[in-house]
Backbone bond lengths (Angstrom), bond angles and torsions (degrees), N, CA, C in turn:
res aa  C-N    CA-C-N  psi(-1)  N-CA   C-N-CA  omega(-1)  CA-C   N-CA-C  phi
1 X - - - 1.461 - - 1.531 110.17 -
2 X 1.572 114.52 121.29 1.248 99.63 168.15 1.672 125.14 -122.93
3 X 1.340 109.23 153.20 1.655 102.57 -178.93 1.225 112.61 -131.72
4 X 0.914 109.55 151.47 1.561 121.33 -179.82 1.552 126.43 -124.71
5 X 1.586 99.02 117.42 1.913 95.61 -164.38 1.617 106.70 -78.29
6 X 1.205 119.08 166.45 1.378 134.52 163.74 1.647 119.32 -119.11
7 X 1.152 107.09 116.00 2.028 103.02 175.39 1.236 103.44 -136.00
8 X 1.498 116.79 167.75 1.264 134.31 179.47 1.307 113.08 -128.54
9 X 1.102 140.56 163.47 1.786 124.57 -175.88 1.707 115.83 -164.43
10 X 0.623 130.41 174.26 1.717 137.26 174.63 1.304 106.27 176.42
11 X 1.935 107.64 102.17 1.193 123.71 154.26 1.905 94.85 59.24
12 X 1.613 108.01 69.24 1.419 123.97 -167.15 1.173 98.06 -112.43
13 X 1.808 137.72 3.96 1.084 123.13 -154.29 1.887 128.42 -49.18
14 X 1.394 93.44 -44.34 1.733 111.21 178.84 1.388 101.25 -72.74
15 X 1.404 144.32 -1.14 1.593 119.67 -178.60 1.905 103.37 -136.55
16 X 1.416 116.50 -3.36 1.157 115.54 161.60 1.590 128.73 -64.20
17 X 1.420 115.28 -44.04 1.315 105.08 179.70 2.008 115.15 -51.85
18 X 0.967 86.68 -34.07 1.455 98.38 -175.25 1.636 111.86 -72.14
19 X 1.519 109.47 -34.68 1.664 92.91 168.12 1.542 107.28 -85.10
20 X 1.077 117.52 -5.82 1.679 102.10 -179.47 1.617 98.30 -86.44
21 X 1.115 121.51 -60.14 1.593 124.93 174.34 1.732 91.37 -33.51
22 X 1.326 135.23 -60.88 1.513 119.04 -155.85 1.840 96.60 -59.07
23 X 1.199 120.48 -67.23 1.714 136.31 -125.10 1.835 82.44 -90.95
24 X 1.772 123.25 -22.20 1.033 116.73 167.72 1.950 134.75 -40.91
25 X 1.760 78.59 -30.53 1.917 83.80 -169.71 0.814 78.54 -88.30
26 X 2.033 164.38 -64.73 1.163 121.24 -154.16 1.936 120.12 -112.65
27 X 1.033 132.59 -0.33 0.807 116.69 158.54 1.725 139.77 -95.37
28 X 1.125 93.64 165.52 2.122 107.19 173.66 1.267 115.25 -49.37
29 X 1.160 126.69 -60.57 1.269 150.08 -118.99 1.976 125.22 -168.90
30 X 1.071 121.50 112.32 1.457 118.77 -173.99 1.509 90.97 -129.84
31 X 1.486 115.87 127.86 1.024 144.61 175.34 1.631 101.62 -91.57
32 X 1.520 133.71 157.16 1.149 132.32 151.12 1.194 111.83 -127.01
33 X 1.234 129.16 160.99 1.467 138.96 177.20 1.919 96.67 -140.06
34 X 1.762 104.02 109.15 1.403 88.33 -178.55 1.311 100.20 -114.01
35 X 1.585 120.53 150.86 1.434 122.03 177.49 1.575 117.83 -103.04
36 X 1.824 96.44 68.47 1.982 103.37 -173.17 1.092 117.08 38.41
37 X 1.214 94.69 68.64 2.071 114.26 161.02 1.694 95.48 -78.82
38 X 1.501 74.74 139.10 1.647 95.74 173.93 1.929 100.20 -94.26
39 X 0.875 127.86 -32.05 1.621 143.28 -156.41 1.938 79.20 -75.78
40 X 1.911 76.68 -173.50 1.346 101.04 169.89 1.328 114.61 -71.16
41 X 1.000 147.57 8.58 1.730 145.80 -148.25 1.087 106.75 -70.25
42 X 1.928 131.20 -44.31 1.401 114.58 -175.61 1.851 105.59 -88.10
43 X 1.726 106.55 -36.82 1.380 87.96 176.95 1.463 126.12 -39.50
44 X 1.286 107.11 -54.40 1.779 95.66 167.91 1.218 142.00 -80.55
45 X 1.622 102.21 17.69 1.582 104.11 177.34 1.729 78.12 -107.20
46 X 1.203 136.56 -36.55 1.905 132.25 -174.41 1.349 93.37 -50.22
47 X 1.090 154.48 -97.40 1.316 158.74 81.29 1.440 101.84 77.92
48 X 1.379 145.00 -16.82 1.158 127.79 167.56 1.849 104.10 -108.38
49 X 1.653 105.52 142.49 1.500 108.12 177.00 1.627 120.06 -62.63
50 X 1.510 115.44 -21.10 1.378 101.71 -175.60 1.231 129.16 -95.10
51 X 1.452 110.86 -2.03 1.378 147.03 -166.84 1.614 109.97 -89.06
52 X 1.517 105.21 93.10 2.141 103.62 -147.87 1.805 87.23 -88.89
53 X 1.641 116.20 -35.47 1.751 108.09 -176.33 1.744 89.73 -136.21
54 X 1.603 81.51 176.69 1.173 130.31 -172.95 1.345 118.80 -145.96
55 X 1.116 103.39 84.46 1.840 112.26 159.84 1.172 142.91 -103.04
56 X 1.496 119.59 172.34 1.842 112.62 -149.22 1.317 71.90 -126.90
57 X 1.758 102.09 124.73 1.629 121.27 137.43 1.527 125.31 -92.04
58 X 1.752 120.58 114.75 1.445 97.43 -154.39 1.867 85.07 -107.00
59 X 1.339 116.37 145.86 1.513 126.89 -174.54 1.347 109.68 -140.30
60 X 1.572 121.74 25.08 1.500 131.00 172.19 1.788 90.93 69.66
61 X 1.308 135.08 2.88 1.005 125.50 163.20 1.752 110.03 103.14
62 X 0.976 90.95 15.07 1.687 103.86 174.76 1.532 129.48 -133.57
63 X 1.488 138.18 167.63 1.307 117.20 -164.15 1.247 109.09 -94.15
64 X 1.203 149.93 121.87 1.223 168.94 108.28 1.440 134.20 -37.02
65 X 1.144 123.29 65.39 1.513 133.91 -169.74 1.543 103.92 -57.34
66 X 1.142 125.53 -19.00 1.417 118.65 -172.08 1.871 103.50 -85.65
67 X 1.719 104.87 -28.55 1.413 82.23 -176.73 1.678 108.72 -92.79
68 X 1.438 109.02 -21.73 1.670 111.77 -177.44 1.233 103.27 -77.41
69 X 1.829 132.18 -20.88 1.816 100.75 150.77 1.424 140.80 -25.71
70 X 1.675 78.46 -54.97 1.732 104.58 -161.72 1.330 93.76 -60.44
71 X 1.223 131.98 -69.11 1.498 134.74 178.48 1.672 110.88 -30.38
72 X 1.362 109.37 -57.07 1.729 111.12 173.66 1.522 102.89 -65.30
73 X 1.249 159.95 -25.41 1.311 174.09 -53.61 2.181 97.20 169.36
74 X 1.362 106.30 -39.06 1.464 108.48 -171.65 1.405 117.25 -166.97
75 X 1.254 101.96 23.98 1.871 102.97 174.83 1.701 94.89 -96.23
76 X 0.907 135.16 -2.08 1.824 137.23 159.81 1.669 108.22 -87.46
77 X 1.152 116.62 -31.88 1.747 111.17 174.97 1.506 127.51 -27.34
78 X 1.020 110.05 -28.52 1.231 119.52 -179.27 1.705 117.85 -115.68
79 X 1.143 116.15 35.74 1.474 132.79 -161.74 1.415 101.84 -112.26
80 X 1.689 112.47 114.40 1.444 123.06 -168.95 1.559 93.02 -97.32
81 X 1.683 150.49 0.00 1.157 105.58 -150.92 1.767 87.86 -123.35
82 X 1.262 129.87 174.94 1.336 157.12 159.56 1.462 94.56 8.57
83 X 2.006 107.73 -82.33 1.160 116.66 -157.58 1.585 105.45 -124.16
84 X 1.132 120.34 163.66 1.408 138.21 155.14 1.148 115.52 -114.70
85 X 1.691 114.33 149.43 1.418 114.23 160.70 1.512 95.82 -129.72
86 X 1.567 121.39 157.67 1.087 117.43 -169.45 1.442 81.32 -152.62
87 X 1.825 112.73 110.41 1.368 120.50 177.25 1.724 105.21 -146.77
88 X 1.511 103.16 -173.65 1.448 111.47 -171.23 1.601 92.39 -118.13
89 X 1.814 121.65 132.30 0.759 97.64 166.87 1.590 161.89 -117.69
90 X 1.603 94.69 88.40 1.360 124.17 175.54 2.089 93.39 -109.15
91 X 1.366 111.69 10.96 1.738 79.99 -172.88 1.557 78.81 -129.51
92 X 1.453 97.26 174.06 1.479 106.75 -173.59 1.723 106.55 -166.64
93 X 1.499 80.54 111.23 2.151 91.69 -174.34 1.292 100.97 -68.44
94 X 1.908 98.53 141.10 1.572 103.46 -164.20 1.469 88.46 -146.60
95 X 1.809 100.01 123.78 1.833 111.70 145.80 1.225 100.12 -153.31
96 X 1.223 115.54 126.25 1.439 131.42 -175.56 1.460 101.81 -40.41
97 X 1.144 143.66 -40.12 1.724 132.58 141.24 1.417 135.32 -130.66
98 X 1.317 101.32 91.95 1.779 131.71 -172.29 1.324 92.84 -50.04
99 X 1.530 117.61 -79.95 1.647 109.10 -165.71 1.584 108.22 -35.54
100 X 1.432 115.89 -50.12 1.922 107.30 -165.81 1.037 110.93 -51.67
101 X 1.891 104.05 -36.90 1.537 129.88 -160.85 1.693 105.87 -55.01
102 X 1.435 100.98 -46.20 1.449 115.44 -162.34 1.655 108.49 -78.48
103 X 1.092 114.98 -34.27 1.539 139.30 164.28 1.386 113.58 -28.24
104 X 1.042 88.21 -64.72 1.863 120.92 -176.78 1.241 129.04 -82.98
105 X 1.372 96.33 -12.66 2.256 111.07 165.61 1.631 108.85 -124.54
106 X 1.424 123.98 33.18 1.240 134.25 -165.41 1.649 94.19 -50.31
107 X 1.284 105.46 -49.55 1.538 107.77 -144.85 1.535 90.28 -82.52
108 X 1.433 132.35 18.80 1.471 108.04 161.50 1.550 105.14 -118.21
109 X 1.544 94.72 161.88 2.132 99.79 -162.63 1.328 82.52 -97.56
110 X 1.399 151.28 -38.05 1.240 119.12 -163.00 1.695 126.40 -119.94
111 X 0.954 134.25 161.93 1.604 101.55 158.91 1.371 113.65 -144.12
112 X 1.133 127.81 144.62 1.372 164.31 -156.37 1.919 121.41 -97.87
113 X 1.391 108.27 37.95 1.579 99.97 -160.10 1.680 106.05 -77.13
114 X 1.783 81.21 162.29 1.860 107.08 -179.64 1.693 96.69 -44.95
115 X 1.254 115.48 146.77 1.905 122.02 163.00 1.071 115.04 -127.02
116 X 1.727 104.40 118.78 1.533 114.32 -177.31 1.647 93.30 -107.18
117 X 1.530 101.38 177.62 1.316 121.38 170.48 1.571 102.67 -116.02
118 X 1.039 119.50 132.40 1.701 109.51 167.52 1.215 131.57 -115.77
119 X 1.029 119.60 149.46 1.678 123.96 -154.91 1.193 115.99 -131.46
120 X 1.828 115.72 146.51 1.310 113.60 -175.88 1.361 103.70 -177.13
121 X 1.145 136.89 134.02 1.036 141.72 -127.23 1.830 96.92 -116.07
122 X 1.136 109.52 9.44 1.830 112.42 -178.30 2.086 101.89 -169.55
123 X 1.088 97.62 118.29 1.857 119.59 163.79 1.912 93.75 -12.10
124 X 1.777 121.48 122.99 1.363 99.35 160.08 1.483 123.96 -60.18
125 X 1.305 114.67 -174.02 0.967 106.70 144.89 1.272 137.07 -126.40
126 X 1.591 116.60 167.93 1.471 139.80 -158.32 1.659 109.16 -56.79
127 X 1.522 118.57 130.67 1.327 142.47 171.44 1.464 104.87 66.50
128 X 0.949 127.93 41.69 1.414 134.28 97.09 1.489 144.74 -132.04
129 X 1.184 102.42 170.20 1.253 100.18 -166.70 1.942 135.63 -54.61
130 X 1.027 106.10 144.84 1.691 120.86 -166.39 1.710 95.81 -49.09
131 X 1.319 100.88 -61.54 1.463 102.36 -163.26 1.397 114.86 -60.31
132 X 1.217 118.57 -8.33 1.746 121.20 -148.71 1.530 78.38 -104.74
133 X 1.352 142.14 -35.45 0.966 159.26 162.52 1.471 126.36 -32.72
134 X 1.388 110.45 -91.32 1.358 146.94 151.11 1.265 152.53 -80.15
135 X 1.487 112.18 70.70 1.119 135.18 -157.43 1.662 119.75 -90.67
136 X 1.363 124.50 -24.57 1.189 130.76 -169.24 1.644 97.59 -111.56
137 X 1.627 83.59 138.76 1.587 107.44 -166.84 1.206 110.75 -158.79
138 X 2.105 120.95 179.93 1.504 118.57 -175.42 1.326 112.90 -128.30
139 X 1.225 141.86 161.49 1.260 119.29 -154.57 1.949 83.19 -99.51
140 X 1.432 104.45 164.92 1.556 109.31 -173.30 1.672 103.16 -171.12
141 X 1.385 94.86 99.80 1.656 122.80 -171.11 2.125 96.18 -44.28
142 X 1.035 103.30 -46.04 1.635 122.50 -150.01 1.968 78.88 -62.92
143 X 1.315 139.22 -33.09 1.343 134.10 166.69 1.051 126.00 -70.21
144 X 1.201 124.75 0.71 1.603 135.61 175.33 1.807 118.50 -57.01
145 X 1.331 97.79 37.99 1.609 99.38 -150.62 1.276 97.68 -105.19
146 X 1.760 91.80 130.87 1.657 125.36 -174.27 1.499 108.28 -60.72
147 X 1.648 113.91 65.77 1.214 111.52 179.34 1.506 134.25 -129.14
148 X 1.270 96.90 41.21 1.711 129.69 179.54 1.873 100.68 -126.75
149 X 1.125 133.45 113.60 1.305 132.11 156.55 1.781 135.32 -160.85
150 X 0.959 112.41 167.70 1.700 104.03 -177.77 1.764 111.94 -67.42
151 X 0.641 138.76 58.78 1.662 119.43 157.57 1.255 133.15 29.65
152 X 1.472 102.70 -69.42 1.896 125.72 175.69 1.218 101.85 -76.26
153 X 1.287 123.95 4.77 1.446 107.19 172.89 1.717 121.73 -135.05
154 X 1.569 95.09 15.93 1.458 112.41 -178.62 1.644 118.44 -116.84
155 X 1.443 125.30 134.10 1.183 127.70 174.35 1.433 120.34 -77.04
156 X 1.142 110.18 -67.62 1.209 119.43 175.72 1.818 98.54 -144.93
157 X 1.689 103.48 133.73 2.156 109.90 166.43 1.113 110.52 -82.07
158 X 1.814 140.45 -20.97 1.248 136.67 159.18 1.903 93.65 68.29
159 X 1.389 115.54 27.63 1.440 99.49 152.76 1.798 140.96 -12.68
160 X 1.306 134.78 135.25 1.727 106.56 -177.18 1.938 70.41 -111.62
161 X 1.284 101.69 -159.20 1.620 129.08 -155.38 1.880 97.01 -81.32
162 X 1.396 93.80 101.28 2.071 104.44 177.64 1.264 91.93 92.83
163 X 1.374 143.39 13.33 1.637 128.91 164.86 1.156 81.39 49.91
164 X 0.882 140.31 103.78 1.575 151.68 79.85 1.232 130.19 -56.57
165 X 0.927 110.99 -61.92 1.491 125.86 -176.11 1.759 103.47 -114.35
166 X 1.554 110.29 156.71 1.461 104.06 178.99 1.574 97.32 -166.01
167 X 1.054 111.94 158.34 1.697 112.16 -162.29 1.990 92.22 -151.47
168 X 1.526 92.36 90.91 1.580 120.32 -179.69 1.198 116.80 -41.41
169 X 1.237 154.40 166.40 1.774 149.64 113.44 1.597 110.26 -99.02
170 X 1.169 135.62 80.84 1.210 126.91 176.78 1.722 118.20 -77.96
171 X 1.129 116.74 143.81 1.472 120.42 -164.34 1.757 115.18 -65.52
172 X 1.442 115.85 -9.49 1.715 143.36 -170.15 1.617 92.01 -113.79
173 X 1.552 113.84 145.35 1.117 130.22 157.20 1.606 106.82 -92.09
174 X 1.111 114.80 14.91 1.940 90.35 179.36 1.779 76.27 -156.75
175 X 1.230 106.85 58.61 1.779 121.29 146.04 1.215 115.17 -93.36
176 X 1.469 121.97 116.15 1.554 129.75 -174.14 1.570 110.34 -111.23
177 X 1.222 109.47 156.87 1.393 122.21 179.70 1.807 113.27 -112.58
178 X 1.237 97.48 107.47 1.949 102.43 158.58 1.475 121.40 -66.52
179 X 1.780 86.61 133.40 1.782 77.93 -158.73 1.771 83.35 -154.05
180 X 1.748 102.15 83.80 1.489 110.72 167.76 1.397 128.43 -140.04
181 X 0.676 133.87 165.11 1.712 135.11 -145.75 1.699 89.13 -93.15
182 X 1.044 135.86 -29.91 1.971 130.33 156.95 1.410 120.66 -43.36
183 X 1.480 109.81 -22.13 1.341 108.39 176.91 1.406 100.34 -108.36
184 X 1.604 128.90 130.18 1.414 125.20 170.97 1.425 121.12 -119.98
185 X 1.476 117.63 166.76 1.150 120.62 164.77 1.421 113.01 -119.75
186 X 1.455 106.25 135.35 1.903 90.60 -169.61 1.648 88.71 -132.41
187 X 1.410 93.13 117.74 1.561 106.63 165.57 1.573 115.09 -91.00
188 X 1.392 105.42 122.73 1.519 112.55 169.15 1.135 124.71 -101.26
189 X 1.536 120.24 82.88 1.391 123.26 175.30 1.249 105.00 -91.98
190 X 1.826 122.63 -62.46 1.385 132.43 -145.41 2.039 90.12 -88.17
191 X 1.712 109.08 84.42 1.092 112.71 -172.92 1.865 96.33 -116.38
192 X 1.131 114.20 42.77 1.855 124.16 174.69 1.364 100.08 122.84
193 X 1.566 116.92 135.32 1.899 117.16 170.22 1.597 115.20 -37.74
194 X 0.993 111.57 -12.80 1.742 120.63 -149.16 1.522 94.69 -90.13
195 X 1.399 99.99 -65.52 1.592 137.15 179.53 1.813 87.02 -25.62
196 X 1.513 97.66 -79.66 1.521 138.92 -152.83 1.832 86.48 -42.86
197 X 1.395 111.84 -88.46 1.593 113.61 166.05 1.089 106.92 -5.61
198 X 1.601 96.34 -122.12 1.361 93.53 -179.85 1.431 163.05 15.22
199 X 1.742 96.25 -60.18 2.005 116.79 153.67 1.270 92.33 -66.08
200 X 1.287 150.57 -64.22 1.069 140.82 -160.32 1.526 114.51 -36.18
201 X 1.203 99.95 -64.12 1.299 121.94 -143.14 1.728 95.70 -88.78
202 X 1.098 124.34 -24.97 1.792 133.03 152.69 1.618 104.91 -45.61
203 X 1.359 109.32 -72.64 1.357 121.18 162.07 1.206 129.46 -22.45
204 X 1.040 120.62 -43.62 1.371 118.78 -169.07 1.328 127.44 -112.81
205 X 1.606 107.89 -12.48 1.472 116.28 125.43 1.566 140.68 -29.63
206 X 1.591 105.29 -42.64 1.320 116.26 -170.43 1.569 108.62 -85.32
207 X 1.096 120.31 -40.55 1.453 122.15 -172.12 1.445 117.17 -34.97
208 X 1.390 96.46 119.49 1.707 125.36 166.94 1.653 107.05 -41.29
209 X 1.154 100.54 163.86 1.779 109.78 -179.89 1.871 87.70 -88.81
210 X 1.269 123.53 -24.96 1.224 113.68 -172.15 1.966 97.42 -77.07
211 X 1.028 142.81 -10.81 1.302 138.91 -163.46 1.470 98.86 -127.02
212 X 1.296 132.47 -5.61 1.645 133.42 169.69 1.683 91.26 -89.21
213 X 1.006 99.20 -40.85 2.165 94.42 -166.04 1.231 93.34 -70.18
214 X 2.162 137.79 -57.21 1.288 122.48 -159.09 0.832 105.83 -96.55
215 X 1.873 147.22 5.99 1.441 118.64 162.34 1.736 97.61 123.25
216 X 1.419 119.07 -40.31 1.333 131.19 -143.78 1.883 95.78 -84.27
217 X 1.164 90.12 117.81 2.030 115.28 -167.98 1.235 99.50 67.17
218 X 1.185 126.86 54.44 1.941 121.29 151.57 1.608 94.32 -80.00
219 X 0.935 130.15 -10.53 1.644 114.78 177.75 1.450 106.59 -67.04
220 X 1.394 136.42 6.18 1.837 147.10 -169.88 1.365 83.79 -105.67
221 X 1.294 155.45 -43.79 0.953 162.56 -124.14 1.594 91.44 -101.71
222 X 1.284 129.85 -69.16 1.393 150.31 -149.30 1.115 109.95 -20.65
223 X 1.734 156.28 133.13 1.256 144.99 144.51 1.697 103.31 -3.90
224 X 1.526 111.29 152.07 1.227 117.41 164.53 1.708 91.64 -76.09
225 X 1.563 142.58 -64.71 1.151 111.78 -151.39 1.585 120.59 -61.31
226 X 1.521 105.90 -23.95 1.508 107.74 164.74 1.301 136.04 -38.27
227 X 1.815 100.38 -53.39 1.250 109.51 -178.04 1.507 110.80 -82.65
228 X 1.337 131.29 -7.37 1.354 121.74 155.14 1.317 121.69 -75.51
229 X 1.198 129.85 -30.16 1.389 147.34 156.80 1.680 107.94 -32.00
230 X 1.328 119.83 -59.50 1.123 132.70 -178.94 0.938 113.14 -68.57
231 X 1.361 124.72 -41.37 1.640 122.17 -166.32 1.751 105.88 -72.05
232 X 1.518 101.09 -42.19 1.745 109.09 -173.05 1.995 103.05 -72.02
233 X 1.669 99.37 -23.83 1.661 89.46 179.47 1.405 94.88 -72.09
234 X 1.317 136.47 -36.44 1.633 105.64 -167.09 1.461 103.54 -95.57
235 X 1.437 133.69 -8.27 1.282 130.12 165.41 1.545 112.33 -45.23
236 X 1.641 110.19 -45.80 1.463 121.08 -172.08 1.771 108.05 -79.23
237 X 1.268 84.37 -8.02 1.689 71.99 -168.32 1.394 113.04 -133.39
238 X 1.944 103.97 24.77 1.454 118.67 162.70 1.758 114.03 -80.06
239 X 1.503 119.97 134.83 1.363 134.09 139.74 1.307 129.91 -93.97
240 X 1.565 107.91 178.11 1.702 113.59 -176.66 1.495 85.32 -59.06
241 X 1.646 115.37 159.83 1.434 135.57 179.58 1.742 92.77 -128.60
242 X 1.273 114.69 -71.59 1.593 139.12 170.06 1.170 128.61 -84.63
């Protein structure tokens, strides 16, 4: 079985090792798509064996959700193997065993996993793994993102702005989607208040005139007391996830 990941990145240095260490035990192949990191971000994606390219998304150096759709929208088009994943990397597809997992739901083209947020009140730490780590999290519908699927059996995923939402054409009328809380998606943003800031506030520097006019990441924007507000509401109101 083979799969092939999809990521996008800007200046990811502190949270990449950790998605390559995850998607390492089960996938073929990790593609990158970097958006002119100044940091280390590609040296350590050059530098990893499963990692076959490295490509430049150029966005005048700011975030632009309308053009890094398009990229999530058709940077898999040309994808010969089993599976795709098409994620950001802060998320990381999780079942304690995907390959069996995948084995055993062959006959569906897409899948649909549970979306947590995960929480932790200090940066993991380095060479080992995130999950073994960071286990407590909140459940968060808005991660439910259709980002596990067959390739050879998809026309177009019609992504909208951050894949959230996506509205398929599959080439089969009786292509079904798995859609159970065993399969997860665990986004690691809220990795310490400090952490959290900080990305923010990088973030929200960058924003395109196309993402100040429609709205898309004004959450970078937020008051600092807001965004501490938020971070301690889901701190308080994280459980075991893993």
């Amino acid at each position: 079985m083979k799969i092939t990941v999809y990521t996008m990145c800007y200046n990811e240095e502190s949270i990449l090792p950790f998605f390559l260490n995850h998607y390492s035990k089960f996938a073929t192949e990790i593609i990158i798509y970097d958006n002119e990191s100044t940091d280390n971000t590609v040296f350590i994606a050059s530098k990893h064996p499963l990692v076959s390219d490295i490509k430049t998304i150029k966005t005048d150096n700011s975030i632009d959700d309308q053009i890094l759709s398009n990229f999530k929208n058709t940077c898999w088009k040309d994808c010969i193997s089993d599976f795709a994943i098409v994620v950001d990397v802060d998320e990381l597809l999780y079942h304690p065993d995907i390959i069996n997992f995948l084995s055993n739901n062959y006959n569906y083209s897409m899948f649909k996993p549970f979306g947590y947020n995960m929480i932790s009140t200090s940066f993991p730490q380095p060479n080992k793994s995130i999950t073994s780590q960071i286990k407590m999290g909140v459940r968060d519908i808005l991660f439910d993102k259709q980002c596990l699927f067959k390739p050879k059996e998809l026309i177009d995923i019609n992504y909208d702005y951050g894949a959230h939402v996506c509205n398929p054409e599959f080439k089969s009328n009786n292509s079904e989607t798995y859609f159970s809380s065993d399969l997860k998606l665990l986004h690691y943003k809220y990795l310490g208040l400090q952490y959290i800031l900080d990305k923010n506030k990088r973030y929200s520097e960058r924003l395109s005139q196309f993402n100040l006019k429609s709205g898309c990441g004004s959450q970078y924007t937020y008051p600092i007391e807001e965004q501490c507000n938020d971070f301690n509401n889901k701190k308080n109101a994280s459980h075991l996830i893993i």
